[in-house]
N, C-alpha and C positions, 0 to 999 in steps of 0.2 A: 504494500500500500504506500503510494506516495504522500510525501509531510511536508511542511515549512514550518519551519523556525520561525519567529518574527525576536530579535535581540532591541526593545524599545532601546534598552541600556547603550546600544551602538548607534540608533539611529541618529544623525545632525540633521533630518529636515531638508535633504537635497533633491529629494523631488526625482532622481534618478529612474529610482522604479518605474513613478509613475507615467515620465517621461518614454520612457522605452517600451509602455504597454501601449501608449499613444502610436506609437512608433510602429510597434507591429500588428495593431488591429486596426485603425482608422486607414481607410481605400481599401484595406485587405481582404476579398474573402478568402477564407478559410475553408467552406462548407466543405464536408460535415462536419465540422467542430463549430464552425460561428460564421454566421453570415458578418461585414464588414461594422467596426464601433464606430459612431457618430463621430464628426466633431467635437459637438460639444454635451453635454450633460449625462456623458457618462465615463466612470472613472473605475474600471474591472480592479485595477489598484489606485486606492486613495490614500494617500498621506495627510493623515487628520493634524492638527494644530490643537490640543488642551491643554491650553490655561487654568491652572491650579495657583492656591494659595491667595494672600490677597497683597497690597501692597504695603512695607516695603520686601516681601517675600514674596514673591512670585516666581513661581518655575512652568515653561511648556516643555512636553512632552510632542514627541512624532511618534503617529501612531500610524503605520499600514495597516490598510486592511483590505481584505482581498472576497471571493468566496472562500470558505472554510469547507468546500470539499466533504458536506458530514457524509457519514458512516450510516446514519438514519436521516437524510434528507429532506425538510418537510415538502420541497418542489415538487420532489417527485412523488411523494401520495396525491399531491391536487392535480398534476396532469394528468393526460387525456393522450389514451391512444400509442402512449410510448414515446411523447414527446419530452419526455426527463429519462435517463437512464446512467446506472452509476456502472463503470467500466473495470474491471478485474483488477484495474491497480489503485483502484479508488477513488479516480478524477468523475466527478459528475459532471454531465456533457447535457445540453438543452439543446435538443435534434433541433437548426432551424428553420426548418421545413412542417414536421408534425409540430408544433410550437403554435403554428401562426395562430391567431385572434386569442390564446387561451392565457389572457392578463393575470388570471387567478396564480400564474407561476411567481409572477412578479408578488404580490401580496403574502403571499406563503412565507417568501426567505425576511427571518426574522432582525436578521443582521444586516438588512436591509442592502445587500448585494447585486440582489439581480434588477435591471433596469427596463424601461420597457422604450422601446424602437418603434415610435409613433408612423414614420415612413415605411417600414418594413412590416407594421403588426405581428412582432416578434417578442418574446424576452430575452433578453443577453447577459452574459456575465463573464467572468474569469473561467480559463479553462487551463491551469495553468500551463498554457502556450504546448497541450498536447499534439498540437498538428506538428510541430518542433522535435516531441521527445518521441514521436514514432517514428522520426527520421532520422534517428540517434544521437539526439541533442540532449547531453547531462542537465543541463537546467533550463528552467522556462527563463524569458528574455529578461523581468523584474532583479532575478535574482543574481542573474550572469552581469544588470549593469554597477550592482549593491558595490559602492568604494570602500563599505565601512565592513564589509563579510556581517550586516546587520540583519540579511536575510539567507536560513540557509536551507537547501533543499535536498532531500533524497527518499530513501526511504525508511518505512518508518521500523521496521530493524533496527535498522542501522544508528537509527537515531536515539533509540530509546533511551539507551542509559546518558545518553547528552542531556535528553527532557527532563529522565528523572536529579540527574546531578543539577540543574540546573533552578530545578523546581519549576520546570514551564507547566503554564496552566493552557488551557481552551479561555475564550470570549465568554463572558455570560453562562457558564455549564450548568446553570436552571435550566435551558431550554432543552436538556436533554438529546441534542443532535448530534454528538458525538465527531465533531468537528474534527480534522486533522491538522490542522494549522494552531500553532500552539505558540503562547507569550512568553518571550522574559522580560521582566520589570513591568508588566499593567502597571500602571500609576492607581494607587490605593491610597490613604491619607498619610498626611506628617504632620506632626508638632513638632513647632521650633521656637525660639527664642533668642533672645541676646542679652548678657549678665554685663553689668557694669559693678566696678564697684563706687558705693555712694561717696566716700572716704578721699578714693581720688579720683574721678571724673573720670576713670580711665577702663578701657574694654578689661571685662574677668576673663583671663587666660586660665585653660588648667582648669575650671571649676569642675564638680563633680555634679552629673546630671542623672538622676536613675526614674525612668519609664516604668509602672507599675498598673499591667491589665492581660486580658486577655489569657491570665492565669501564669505570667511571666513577669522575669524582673530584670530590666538592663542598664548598666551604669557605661555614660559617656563620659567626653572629657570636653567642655568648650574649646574651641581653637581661640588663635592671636587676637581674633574679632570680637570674643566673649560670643560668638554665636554656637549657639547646638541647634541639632536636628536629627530627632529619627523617622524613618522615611517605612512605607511599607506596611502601614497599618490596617486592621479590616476596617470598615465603615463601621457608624451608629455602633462604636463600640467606648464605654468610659476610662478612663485612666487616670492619673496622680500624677504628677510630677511635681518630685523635689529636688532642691537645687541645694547644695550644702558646699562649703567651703570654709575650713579652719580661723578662727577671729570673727566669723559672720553672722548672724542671724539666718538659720535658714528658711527656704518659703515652700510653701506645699501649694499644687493648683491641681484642680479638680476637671478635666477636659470631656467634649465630649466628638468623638470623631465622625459629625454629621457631615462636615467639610476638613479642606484643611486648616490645624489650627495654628497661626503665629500668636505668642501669648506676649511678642512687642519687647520693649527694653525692660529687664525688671531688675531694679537695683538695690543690692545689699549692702545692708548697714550694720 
């Protein structure tokens, strides 16, 4: 069964991918893999932009994302006639020919991937670039143009114990569709901060920071900046944070991981 990787932790946001899936699907037909991608309004790989945090904390994240290839497909229970069909090595193909007028394909995909081809009365999506790999092409185009090795692709053999070492997860795994395409680093919540001391108006280096939730307890160390941050946390979940340092009053705060939290300059005295 064919995988990809998505490494957020490598992604810079260069658009490469996306670029090269433009590149080899728009004028192109493919049939049968894919009748030719528009111009414009659809994007088989999209490089998302999320904005997290608030300011003066703020981080984006590049997030590809592609179809996820599931293993349980919801496309192909709603079509019709044999116009979704999943392939021995696990790439899900949308025939575009048995396809035509049945929009219900497009509605189905929950990760909202597949697009609909108003010119053609089609649905389209990522195939990743199978008409390629039965020609003996090692990777689809996204991955071959990746600078940062942010995407990587084989199978999923091969890959597994990279996934498990890695702790890659699937998108949203409520929806149950058993996705092949798998994250490292999803952006989840952080709490951060910046220690000052009141004494001398000057960033706390060194201080000692301990996170207490989720049935765990972890102790950092601020940097030069007096800034901490732990990153990675689950949602709507509550935590502690205490801040303690030798000669100081320490401070206890009470969070709760609805968003990301920055808890601002807090200064000991």
């Amino acid at each position: 069964m064919k995988a990809i990787i998505v490494d957020i932790t490598r992604c810079n946001g260069c658009f490469n991918c996306q670029i090269a899936c433009k590149d080899e699907h728009v004028d192109n037909d493919w049939a049968p893999y894919a009748k030719p991608q528009p111009d414009t309004g659809q994007f088989w790989m999209h490089v998302a932009n999320v904005e997290r945090g608030q300011y003066p904390k703020v981080k984006i994240a590049y997030i590809p994302k592609l179809c996820m290839q599931c293993q349980d497909p919801s496309c192909l229970k709603v079509a019709r006639g044999g116009a979704v069909y999943r392939r021995e090595d696990g790439i899900v193909i949308i025939d575009p020919e048995k396809s035509k007028g049945q929009k219900q394909i497009v509605e189905a995909c929950p990760y909202g991937c597949i697009y609909w081809n108003e010119e053609l009365d089609i649905p389209q999506k990522c195939t990743f670039c199978a008409h390629l790999l039965d020609q003996g092409w090692e990777k689809p185009r996204c991955v071959e143009a990746c600078p940062t090795d942010a995407l990587i692709f084989g199978e999923y053999d091969e890959l597994k114990d990279f996934i498990m070492d890695k702790k890659a997860e699937v998108m949203q795994p409520e929806f149950g569709l058993k996705p092949s395409v798998y994250y490292i680093g999803l952006p989840k919540r952080f709490v951060a901060g910046t220690v000052l001391f009141g004494d001398k108006d000057e960033c706390a280096e060194n201080v000692s920071v301990t996170l207490i939730g989720q049935g765990t307890e972890q102790t950092i160390k601020t940097n030069n900046y007096g800034d901490f941050e732990f990153e990675g946390l689950e949602p709507e979940q509550e935590f502690s944070v205490k801040i303690e340092h030798p000669g100081y009053a320490p401070k206890v705060f009470n969070v709760q991981t609805k968003g990301d939290v920055y808890l601002g300059e807090i200064i000991l005295t």
